[in-house]
N, C-alpha and C positions, 0 to 999 in steps of 0.2 A: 652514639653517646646521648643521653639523656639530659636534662640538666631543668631538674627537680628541685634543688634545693640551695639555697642562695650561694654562691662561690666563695671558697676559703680559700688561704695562700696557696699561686701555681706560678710555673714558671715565667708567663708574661708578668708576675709580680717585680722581677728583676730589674724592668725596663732597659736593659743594655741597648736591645734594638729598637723596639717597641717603644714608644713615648718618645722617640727620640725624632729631632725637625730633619729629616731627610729628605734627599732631594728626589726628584720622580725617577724609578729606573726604568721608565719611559720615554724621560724627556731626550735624553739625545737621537730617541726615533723619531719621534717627533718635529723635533727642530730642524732632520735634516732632511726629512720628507720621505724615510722609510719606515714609518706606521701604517698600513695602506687604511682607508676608510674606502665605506661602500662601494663609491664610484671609482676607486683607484687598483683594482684588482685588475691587473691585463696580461699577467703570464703565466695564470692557473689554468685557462682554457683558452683554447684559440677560436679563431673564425667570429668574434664576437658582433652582435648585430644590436641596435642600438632603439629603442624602443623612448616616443613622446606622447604626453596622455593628452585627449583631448576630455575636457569637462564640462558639466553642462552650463548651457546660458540661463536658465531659468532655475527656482528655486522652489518648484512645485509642479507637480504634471504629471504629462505622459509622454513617453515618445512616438509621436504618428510616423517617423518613419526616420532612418539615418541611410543617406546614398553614399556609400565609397568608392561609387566608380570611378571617379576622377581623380582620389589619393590615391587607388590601388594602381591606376597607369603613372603615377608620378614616377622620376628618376629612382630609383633604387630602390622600392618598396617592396618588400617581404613578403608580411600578410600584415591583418591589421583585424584585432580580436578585440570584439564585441559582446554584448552579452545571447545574442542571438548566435552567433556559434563558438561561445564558447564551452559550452556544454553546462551537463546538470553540475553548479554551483551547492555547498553547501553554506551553511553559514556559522562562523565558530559564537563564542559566548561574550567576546571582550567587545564587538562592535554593536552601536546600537543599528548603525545603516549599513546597507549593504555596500561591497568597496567597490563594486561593477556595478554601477546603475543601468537602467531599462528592463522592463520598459516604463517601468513606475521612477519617476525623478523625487530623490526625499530631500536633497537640496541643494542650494547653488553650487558650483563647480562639479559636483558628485563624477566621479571619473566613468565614460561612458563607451572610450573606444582608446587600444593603442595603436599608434602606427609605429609599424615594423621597419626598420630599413636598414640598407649597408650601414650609414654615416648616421649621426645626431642631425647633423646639418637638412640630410635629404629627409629624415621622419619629421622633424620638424614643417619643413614646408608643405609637406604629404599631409598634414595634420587641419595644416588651414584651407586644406580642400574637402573636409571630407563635412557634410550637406547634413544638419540634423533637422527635423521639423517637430515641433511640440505642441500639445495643446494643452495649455497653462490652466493651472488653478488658481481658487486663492489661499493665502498661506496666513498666520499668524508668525508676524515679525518681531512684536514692539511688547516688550515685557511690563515695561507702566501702562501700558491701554489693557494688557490680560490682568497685569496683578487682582484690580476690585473683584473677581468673578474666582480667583484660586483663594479660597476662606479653609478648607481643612487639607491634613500633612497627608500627605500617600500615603498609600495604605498600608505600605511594609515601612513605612516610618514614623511610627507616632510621636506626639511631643510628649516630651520631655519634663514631665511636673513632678515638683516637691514642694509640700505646704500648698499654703493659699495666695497667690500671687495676687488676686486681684484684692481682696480683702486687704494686706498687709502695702502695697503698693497705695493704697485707696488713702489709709492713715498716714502714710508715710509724712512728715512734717516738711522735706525736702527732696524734691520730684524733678526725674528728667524722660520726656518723652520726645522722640525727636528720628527721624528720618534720615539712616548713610545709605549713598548706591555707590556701587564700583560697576567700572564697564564692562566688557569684554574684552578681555587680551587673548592675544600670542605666544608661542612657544618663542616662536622664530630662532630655532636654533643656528647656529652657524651654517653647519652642515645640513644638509636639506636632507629628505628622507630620500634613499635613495638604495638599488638593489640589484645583486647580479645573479642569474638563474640557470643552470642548465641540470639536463635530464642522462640520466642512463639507467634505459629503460624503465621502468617503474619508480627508479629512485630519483628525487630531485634534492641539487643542493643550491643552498640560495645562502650567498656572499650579502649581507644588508646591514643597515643601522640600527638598530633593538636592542632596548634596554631589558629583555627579559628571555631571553631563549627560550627559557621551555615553553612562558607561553606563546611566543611567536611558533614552536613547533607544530605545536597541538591546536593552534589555529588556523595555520595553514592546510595542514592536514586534516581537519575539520570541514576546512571549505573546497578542498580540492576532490574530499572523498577517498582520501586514502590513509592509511597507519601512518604514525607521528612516526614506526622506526622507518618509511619510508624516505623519512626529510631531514636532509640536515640541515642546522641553522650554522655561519660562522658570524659574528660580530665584535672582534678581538680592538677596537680601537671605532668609537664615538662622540662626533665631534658636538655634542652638547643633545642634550633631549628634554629635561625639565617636563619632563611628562609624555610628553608629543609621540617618543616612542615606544610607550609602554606595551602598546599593543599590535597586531600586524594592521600595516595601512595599503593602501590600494599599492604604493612603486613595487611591492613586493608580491605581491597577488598577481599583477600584471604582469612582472617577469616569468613567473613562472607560469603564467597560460601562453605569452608570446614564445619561451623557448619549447613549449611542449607543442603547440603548432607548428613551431619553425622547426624543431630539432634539431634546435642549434641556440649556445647562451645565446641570453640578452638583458641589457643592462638596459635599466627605468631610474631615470633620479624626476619625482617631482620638481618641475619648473616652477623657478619662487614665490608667481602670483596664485599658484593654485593651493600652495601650501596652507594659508589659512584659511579657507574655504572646505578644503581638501581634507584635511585632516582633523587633530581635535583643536579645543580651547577651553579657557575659563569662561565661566558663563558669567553674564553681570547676574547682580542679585542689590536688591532693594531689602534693606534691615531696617526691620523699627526695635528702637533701644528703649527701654524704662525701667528704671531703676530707683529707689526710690531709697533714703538714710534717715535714721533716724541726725539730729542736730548733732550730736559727736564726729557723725560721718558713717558711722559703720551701717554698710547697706542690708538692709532688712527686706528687700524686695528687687528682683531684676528677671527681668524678659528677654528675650530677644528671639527677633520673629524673621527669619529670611525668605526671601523669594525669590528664586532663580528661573531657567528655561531651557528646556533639552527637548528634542527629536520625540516622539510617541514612545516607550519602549526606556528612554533615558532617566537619567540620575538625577536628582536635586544635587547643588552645591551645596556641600555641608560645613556650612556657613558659620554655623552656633556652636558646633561642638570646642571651641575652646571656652565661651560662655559656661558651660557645666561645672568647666575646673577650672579656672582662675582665679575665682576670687569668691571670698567665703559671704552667706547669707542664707537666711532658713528656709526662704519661699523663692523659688525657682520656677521659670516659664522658660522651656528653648523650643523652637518646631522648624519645621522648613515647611514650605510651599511650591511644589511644583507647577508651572504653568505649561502647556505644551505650544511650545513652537515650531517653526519649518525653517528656524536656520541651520546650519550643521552642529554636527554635533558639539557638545559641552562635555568635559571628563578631564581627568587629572591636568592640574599643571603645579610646578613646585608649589611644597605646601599646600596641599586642598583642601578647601575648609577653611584653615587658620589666616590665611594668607588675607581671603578678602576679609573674615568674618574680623579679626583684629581691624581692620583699618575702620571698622566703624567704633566697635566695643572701646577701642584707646583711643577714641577722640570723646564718647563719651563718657567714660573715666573722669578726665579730666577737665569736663563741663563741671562732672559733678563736684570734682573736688574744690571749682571754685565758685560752685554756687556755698559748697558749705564753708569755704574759706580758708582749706587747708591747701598744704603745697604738696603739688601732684605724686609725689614718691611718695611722703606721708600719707598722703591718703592710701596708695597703694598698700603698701605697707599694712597699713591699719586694717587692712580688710583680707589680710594674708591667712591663707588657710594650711595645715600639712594634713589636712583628709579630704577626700573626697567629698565635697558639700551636697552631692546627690546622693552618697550613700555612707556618713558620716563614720560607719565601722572601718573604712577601707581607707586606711595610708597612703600616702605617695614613696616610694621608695627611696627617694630623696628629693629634696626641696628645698633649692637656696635660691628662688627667687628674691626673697628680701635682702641678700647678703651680694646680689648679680645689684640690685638698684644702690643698695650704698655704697657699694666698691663705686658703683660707673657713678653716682654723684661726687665722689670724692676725686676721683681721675680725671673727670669732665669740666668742674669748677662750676657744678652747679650753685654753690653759693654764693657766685656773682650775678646768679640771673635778678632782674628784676622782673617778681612777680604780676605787675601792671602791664598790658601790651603795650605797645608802642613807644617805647622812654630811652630806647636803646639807638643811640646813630652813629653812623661812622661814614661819615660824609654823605653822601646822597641815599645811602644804603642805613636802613631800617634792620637794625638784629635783631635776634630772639631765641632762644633753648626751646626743646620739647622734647619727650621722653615717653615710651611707652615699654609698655612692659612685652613679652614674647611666652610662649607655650605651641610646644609640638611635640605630640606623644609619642615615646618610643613602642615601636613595634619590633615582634621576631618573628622567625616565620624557619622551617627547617631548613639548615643550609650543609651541602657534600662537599667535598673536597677528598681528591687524590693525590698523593704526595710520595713521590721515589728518593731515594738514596744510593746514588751512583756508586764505584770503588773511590772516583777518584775525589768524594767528599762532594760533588755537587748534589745541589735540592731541586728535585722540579716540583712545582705546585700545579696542577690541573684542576679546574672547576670550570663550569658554563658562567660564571660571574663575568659582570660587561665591569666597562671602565668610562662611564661617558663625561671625562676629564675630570674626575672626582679624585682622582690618586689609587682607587683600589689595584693597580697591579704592585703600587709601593707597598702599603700597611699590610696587603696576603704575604708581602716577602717578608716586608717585618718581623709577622706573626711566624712563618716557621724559622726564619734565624733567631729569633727567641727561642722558640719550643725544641729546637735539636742543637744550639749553641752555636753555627757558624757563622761567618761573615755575611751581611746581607749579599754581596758582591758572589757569592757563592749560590745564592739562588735561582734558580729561573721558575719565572712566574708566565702560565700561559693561562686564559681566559678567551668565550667568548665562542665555543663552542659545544654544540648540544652535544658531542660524543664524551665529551665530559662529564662528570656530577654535578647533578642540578643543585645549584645554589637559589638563596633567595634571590636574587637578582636589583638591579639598582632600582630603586624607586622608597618612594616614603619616607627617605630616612635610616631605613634598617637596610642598607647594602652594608657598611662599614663593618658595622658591632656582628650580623648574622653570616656575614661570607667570613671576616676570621675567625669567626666561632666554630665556622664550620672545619677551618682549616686547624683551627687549635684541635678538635676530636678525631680528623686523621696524623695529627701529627703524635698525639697521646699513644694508636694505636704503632705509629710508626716505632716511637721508643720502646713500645713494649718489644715489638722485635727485635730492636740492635741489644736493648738488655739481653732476650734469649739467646741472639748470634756470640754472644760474651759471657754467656754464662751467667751472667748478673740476675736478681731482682729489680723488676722496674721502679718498684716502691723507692723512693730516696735518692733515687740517680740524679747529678748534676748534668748537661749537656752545658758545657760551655771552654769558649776557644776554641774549637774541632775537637774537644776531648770528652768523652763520657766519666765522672767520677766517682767513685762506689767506694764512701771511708775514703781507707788509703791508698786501694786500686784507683789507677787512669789509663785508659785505654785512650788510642786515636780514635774517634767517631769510623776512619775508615776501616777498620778492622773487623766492622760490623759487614760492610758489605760486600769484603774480598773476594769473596766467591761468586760476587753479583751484584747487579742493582732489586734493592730491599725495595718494595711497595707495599702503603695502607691508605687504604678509603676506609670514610666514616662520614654518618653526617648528625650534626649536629640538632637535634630534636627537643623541644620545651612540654616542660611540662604545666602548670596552673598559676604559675608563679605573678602571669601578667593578670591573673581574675585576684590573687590575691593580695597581692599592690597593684596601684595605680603608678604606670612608670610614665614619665614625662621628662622634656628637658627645659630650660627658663632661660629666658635675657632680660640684660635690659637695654634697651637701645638708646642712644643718647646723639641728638643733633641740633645744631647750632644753622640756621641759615642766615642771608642779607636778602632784602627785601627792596628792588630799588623803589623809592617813593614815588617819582615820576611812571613808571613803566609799569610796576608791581611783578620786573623780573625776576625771577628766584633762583638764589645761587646756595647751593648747599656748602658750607665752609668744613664743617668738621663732621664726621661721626663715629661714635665710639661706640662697639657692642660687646659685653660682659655676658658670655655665655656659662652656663653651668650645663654641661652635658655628655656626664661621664668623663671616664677616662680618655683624654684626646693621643689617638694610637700615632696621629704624625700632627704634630704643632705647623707646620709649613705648609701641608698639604689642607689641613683643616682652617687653615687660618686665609688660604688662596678660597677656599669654601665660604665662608665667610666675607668673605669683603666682595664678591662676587654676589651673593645675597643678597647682600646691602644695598649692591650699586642696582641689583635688579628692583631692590625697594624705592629706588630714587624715580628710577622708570615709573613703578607702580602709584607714585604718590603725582609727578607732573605731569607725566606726558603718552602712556601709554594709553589706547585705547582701539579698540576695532569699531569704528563708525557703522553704525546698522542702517542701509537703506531701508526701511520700513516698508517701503511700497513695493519693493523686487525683490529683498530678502537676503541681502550678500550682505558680504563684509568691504564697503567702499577701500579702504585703504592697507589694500590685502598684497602688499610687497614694502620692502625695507625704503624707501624714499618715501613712503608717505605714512608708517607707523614706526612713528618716533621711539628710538630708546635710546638712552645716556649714552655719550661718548666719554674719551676719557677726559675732553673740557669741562666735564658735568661735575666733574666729582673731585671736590677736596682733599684734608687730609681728614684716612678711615685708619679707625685702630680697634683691634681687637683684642681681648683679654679673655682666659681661658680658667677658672676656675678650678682650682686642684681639688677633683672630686674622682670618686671610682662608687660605683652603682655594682653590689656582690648582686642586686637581685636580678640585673640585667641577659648576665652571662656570662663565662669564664672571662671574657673582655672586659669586665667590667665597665664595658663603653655603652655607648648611646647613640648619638649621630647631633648632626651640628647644622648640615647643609641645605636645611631648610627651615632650620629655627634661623639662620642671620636673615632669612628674607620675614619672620613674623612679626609684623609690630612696625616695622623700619619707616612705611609710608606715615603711620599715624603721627608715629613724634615728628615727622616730617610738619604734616598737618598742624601739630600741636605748636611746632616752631615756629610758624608763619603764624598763626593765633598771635602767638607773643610776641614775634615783631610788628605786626601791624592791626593788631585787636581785630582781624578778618578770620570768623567763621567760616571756613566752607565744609560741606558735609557730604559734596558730590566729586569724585575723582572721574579723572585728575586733576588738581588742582592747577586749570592752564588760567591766564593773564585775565581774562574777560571776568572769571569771578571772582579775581580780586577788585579789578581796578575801580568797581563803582562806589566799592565802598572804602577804598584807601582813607588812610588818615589825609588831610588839605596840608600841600608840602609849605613851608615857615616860611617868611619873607630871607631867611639867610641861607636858603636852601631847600 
């Protein structure tokens, strides 16, 4: 199916099942511990042998030599695959480093040997025998000692000018130029990446965690040297990824070189400390903001210039790209700067881009708005655009960011804030509001779905779509108990396997809105057959309650497939529609913290996020999305960060005891609100995505709230104790 031309009334218009807060028809697998994830897969194949990575100590070099004789006699050791026999290596597109290092080391941990054994317990020990020697380089660590020397944007990525920036910024009456960095973070998902492998003959299937099947297909079969139809991926159940597993990572490369030596599975789950070294991250980045208003407010000048750090071969964080479209002004500067480092690699993590690039752009928002003296939503507001300010002909297909910020002040009670910092106490604790605004474009991308109709009125949905706790095996079931009328409890939804049609898969944003899209044009196709099995015209049919209705005829839905189970694939394909609106979704984020005065503890008390982001296809599911965001923005604003040794090149505090993120004592009360909107240009769904707009913005009004409880700046995250405390307000003789 095609879809060309903005969506008119269809059947998910009904909402019976669709739109409606359902509960996950996952969760009681879930809960009772029959969902298998990666490592939980023990009765598909027997004789299973159990594979520990060892990674390097160094985060530049060579290898002068690795000895295994001493893990190869250890108790129970198999074989133990290196890059010296593991044969001709290819390399696929999605990595910048290779996921078997030697004998060139590109950075710390880089995975360099498995050890094979009966047990987890025996590869392990096997593992701390095995003797590497290196001869070290030196590496570039420290992204503020490279920034002065990276002055122009790579070369596939130019900046980004409209008008005259420096001219118009120059006159500007009211001027903000001013320095945000964000650190390095972590995926750290729950579940570790991890992966189970076996071979027959030619064919390998690998049991793993991946958010994207196809390209985990076509990657591993990239690098192994042989046809993607040779590989199957399964990935039916993902215990969180937020980027981490967008692409193939070494647990699953390794298995499938230890079972093809051993010829026999074997399961690799990276060990936790290797995980962020190991895999990917966000990269910090250094933003210089300048902005410049005329006296009214309305900004006639803004910049924003980022600087990030990746591997040789790597990406810039793309930092600025909400900068383009947020907010309306005639002269425009955005660019990035890549600097090249030798820590591991940099690449997606939820929200990329948006994520850091807001936590600077909404703090200085709201410098500027009170240097010119308005209150931060008004100023927002005022500078509201519904086109495109880089290319003024081009719409947004819809735009209620301004209607997200005066709903959430009206619900939040911003008209109690007092605009002055510090004026606010409640006993030892210093309160304060802040507020930023959110943007995250919606993307499509062609999504398949296969869809049968049993006799006895059951649905099965087939797609390689993953689930990585996001709800999609609910809202695909949704989507066909809407579009052929029955029970959701009538569906079965399977996901997460490459023998299925490839969907776009989760990441970006566009899992939701492009896997039921996909699933709504095999289920179109499926109707047109039960009309045929009925005699009917497709044109006009109702499917709803198990019955098909034509006029005055009604048939049972199963009468169609008496003779059999009915199957249709289709997938879902776009046409120009995103070059010809600009599609995006908006918040506004609203938070309330305490600030102890003594301490300069931070305690987040409320926060409210007022999303606009299409048609939301499960209110419960998207709303668990959402406050999950949020709580990831609390992280992102206090306490997250990946410490860089500068002189050895790691990530120091590279396992869950020493890289802080929120517990559930961190966090208040979070409420979210959903805007009744539907987006025809989007796709027959007329949805969007949600699950990585609750994380845009979230840190800043963080940021912005501690401004206002205690009149402290800071412009460096995360925002821990040390930069407040020097400049805290002086506590009152009564407290």
């Amino acid at each position: 199916m095609k879809f060309d031309q903005p969506a008119t009334q269809n059947p998910i218009d009904r909402q019976k099942v669709v739109g409606q807060p359902r509960d996950r028809i996952d969760g009681p697998l879930k809960t009772t511990g029959s969902a298998h994830y990666a490592y939980e897969w023990h009765e598909e194949v027997d004789n299973v042998a159990y594979g520990y990575v060892v990674g390097s100590a160094i985060a530049k070099g060579r290898i002068s030599s690795i000895d295994t004789s001493a893990a190869s006699r250890a108790p129970g050791v198999l074989t133990i695959v290196t890059a010296e026999n593991a044969g001709p290596l290819g390399k696929g597109e999605m990595n910048t480093a290779t996921l078997l290092g030697g004998p060139q080391i590109e950075h710390y941990h880089q995975a360099l040997a498995l050890v094979v054994a009966e047990t987890f317990e025996q590869a392990r020990a096997a593992a701390s025998l095995v003797e590497v020697t290196y001869e070290k380089q030196a590496g570039e660590y420290d992204l503020a000692k490279a920034r002065p020397e990276v002055k122009e944007p790579p070369e596939d990525t130019p900046d980004n000018v409209t008008g005259d920036f420096a001219t118009a910024f120059a006159a500007a009456p009211v001027q903000l130029d001013a320095i945000y960095t964000t650190p390095d973070q972590s995926h750290f998902a729950m579940e570790p990446h991890a992966s189970m492998a076996a071979w027959h003959g030619d064919n390998v299937t690998l049991w793993t965690s991946n958010q994207m099947i196809a390209w985990c297909r076509k990657e591993l079969a990239a690098t192994l040297n042989i046809e993607p139809e040779n590989v199957r991926i399964y990935s039916p159940y993902i215990g969180g990824g937020f980027g981490s597993k967008l692409f193939l990572r070494s647990d699953a490369l390794l298995a499938a070189l230890g079972a093809k030596a051993l010829q026999r599975p074997v399961k690799v789950m990276l060990q936790r400390p290797l995980i962020a070294n190991n895999t990917t991250h966000r990269p910090a980045t250094i933003q210089q903001i300048r902005i410049g208003t005329d006296t009214t407010g309305h900004i006639a000048a803004i910049s924003h210039i980022s600087w990030s750090g990746n591997l040789p071969g790597g990406t810039p964080e793309t930092a600025v790209q909400q900068t383009n479209l947020l907010y309306a002004g005639k002269h425009r500067h955005t660019g990035l700067r890549l600097a090249e480092l030798d820590l591991p690699e940099g690449n997606a993590m939820r929200a990329p881009g948006e994520a850091a690039g807001l936590l600077g752009l909404e703090i200085a928002i709201d410098e500027m708005a009170e240097k010119v003296g308005i209150d931060p939503i008004a100023f927002r507001i005022l500078n509201d655009t519904q086109v495109d300010p880089t290319q003024p002909e081009r719409f947004f297909s819809h735009r209620q960011l301004a209607t997200c910020l005066r709903e959430g002040a009206e619900r939040f009670g911003w008209q109690d804030r007092v605009a002055q910092p510090g004026q606010v106490r409640d006993g030892r604790w210093l309160v304060g509001m802040g507020v930023a605004a959110a943007i995250r474009n919606n993307m499509v991308d062609k999504s398949a779905a296969r869809v049968h109709l049993d006799p006895d009125g059951t649905v099965t949905v087939e797609t390689d779509m993953t689930d990585i706790g996001t709800g999609s095996y609910t809202i695909i079931g949704q989507t066909a108990a809407e579009m052929l009328g029955v029970p959701l409890e009538k569906v079965i939804v399977k996901l997460g396997d490459s023998d299925f049609p490839v969907s776009a898969g989760s990441g970006g944003q566009w899992g939701a809105n492009t896997s039921t899209a996909g699933v709504y044009a095999a289920c179109v196709k499926l109707r047109e057959q039960v009309a045929e099995k009925l005699g009917l015209d497709a044109a006009g049919l109702d499917f709803c309650d198990g019955y098909v209705q034509a006029g005055h005829q009604r048939f049972p839905l199963t009468d169609a497939a008496r003779a059999g189970r009915l199957s249709a694939e289709d997938t879902m394909e776009y046409g120009d529609l995103d070059k010809q609106f600009q599609q995006s979704t908006f918040a506004g984020h609203f938070v309330e913290v305490g600030v102890d005065r003594f301490t300069a503890e931070v305690r987040v008390r409320r926060m409210l996020a007022v999303c606009a982001g299409g048609r939301i296809l499960n209110p419960k599911t998207a709303r668990s999305q959402v406050i999950g965001a949020m709580t990831m923005g609390v992280g992102a604003a206090l306490m997250e960060e990946l410490v860089v040794d500068t002189r050895r090149g790691y990530f120091v505090n590279h396992d869950l005891a020493s890289y802080e993120v929120p517990v559930h004592a961190d966090i208040g009360e979070q409420e979210v609100i959903f805007l009744d909107e539907t987006d025809p240009v989007s796709s027959p769904m007329k949805a969007k995505g949600v699950g990585e707009l609750g994380l845009c913005g979230v840190g800043a009004a963080i940021a912005n709230a501690i401004y206002n409880a205690t009149g402290v700046r800071v412009r460096e995250y995360p925002i821990t104790l040390d930069k407040l405390l020097a400049a805290m307000p002086e506590p009152t003789p009564e407290g």
